[in-house]
N, C-alpha and C positions, 0 to 999 in steps of 0.2 A: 631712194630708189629701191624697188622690191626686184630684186635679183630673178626671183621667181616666176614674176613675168618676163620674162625672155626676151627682152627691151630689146630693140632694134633687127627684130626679125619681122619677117611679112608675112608670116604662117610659123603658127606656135602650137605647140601639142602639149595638153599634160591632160593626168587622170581622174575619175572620178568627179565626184560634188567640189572636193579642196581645187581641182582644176577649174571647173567650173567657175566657185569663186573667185581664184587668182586671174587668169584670162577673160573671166567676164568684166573687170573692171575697165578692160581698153581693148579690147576685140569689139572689132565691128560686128561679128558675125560668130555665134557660136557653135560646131559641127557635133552632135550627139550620136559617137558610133558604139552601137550595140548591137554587133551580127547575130548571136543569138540568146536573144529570137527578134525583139521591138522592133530594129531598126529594119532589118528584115521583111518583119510583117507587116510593118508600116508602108512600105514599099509596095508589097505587093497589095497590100485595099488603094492605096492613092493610083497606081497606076490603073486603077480598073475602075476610079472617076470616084470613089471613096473617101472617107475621110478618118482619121484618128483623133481622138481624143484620151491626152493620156494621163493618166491618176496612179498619184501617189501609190507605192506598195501599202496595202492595207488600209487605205484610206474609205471608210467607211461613208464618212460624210462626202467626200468625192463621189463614190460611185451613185450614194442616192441621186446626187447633184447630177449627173449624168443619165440617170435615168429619167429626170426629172425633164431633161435638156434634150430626149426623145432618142438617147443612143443605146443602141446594144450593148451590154456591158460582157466583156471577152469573159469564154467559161461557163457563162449560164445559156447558152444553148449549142447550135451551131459550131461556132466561130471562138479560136481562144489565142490565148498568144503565141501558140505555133504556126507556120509559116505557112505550111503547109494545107492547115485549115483553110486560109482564108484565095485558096488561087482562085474559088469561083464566087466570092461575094459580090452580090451585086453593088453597080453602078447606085451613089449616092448614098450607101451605108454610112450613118454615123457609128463606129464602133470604138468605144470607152475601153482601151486598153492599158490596164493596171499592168506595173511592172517594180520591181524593187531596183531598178538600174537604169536601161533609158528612158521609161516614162516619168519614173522621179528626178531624172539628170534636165528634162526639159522644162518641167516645173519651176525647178532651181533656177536654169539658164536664164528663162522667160523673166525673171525679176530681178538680173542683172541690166536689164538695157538693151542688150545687145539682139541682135537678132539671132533665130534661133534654126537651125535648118538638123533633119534626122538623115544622118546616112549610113550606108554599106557597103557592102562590095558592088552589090545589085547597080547601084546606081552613082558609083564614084564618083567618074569624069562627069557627070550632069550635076551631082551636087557641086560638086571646083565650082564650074562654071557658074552657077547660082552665087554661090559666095561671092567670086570675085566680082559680079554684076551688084552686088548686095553692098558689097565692102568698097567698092570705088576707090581702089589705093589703101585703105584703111586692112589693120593687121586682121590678120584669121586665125581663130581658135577652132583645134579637132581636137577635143575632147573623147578618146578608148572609156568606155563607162567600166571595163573591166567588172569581174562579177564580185561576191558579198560570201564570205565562208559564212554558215554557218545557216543560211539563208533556204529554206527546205522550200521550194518552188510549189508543192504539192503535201504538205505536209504544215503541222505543227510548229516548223521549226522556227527560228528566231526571226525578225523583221528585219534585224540589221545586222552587219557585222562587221570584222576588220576588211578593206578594197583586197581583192586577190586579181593581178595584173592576168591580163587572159591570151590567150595566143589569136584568137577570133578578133579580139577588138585592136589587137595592136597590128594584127593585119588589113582589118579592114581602113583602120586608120592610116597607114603607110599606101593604101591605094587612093583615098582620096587627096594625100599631102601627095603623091606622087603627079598628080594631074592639075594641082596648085602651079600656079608660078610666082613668080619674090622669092628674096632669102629668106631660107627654113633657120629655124633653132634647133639647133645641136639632138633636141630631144625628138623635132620634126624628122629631120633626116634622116636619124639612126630607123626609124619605123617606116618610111622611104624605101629607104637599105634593103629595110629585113623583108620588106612583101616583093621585092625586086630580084632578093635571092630564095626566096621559097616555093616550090610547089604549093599554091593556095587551097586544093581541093585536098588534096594528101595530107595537108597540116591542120583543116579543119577537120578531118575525121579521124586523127589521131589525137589531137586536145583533151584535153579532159572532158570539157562543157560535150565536144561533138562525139565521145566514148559516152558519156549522160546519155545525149540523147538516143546516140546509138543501141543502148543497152536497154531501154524504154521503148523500144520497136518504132520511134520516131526516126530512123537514117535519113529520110526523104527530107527533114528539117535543115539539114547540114547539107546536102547537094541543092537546095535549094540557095540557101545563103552562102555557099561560095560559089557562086556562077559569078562572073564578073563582067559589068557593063554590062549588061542586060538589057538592064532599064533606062529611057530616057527620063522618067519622073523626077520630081525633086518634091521633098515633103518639107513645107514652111509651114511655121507655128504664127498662128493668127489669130486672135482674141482666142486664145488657148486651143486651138485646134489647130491641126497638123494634115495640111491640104497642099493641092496642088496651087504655084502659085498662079 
């Protein structure tokens, strides 16, 4: 028995791709939360009848494939993986959203089996619900993508790096376990706990990631992605695209 999947819980959390791996081998359903920015922005193209398509950090040969595949590829025009970009894209956009953390965590997911669903705070309690409609009694994996030291978003900087656990993802996480129902794992709960005792919007503009953005004249990115409930959407991965179901 691998300890590590969280055997006899109904809703399981752990981090990053290693999470990924361990909970995709018997999760029904795998939850990719990355509040800023993917899962975020994801949110906000799908709910405006949109879609995502999301490639590998640096993946060259994705992106061509995707332009190939008639999608907008985030950054070269318009539209990029801030959240904020995208409130007025229109209806039906295919938009190819490269990420180092949840575009490559869906990737990952998607070749585990299990199904695959992107959420946030945005749209919490409609993701649960999706899951549990998804998973029929079967366990649930929420998956914090947590960010990449080292990892220069807009720079040079390295492709990968060691997981640096995030305050954004372990809350957005702890809002969708919180709207789950079954017995949580130990690791579920505590992230539960924590988005239950925290000011959500005061914690994502004090983080590091939402001090980043803040300090980059993006604020509007961070009050975006901590709204909570918001959204009724829910973004499902479907021969590799992330739509409504």
């Amino acid at each position: 028995m691998d300890i590590a999947a969280q055997h006899g819980a109904d809703v399981r959390l752990e981090w990053g791709a290693e999470g990924v791996g361990i909970l995709g081998r018997e999760c029904a359903v795998l939850i990719i939360v990355d509040v800023l920015s993917f899962s975020t922005t994801t949110d906000l193209v799908v709910s405006r009848g949109g879609r995502v398509l999301p490639v590998r950090w640096r993946d060259e040969r994705g992106i061509a494939e995707a332009r190939g595949a008639g999608a907008v590829v985030a950054g070269e025009g318009e539209w990029t993986l801030r959240p904020s970009s995208v409130t007025e894209i229109p209806s039906g956009t295919l938009l190819a959203l490269p990420s180092p953390n949840g575009a490559t965590l869906c990737a990952a997911a998607a070749k585990t089996g299990a199904h695959v669903l992107a959420g946030c705070l945005r749209n919490a309690s409609a993701t649960a619900a999706k899951a549990e409609e998804i998973a029929a009694g079967q366990p649930i994996g929420v998956i914090p993508a947590g960010e990449r030291w080292g990892v220069d978003m807009f720079g040079e900087g390295a492709e990968s790096g060691p997981l640096r656990p995030c305050v954004e993802d372990q809350l957005g996480a702890g809002a969708i376990v919180s709207a789950l129902t079954g017995s949580r794992s130990a690791e579920a709960a505590l992230s539960a706990a924590a988005c239950a005792a925290t000011d959500v919007p005061a914690a994502l503009r004090g983080c590091t990631s939402g001090r980043e953005l803040a300090a980059t004249g993006h604020g509007t990115d961070v009050i975006l992605a901590a709204q909570h409930d918001v959204s009724d959407s829910v973004a499902r991965l479907s021969r590799g695209i992330l739509e409504g179901p």
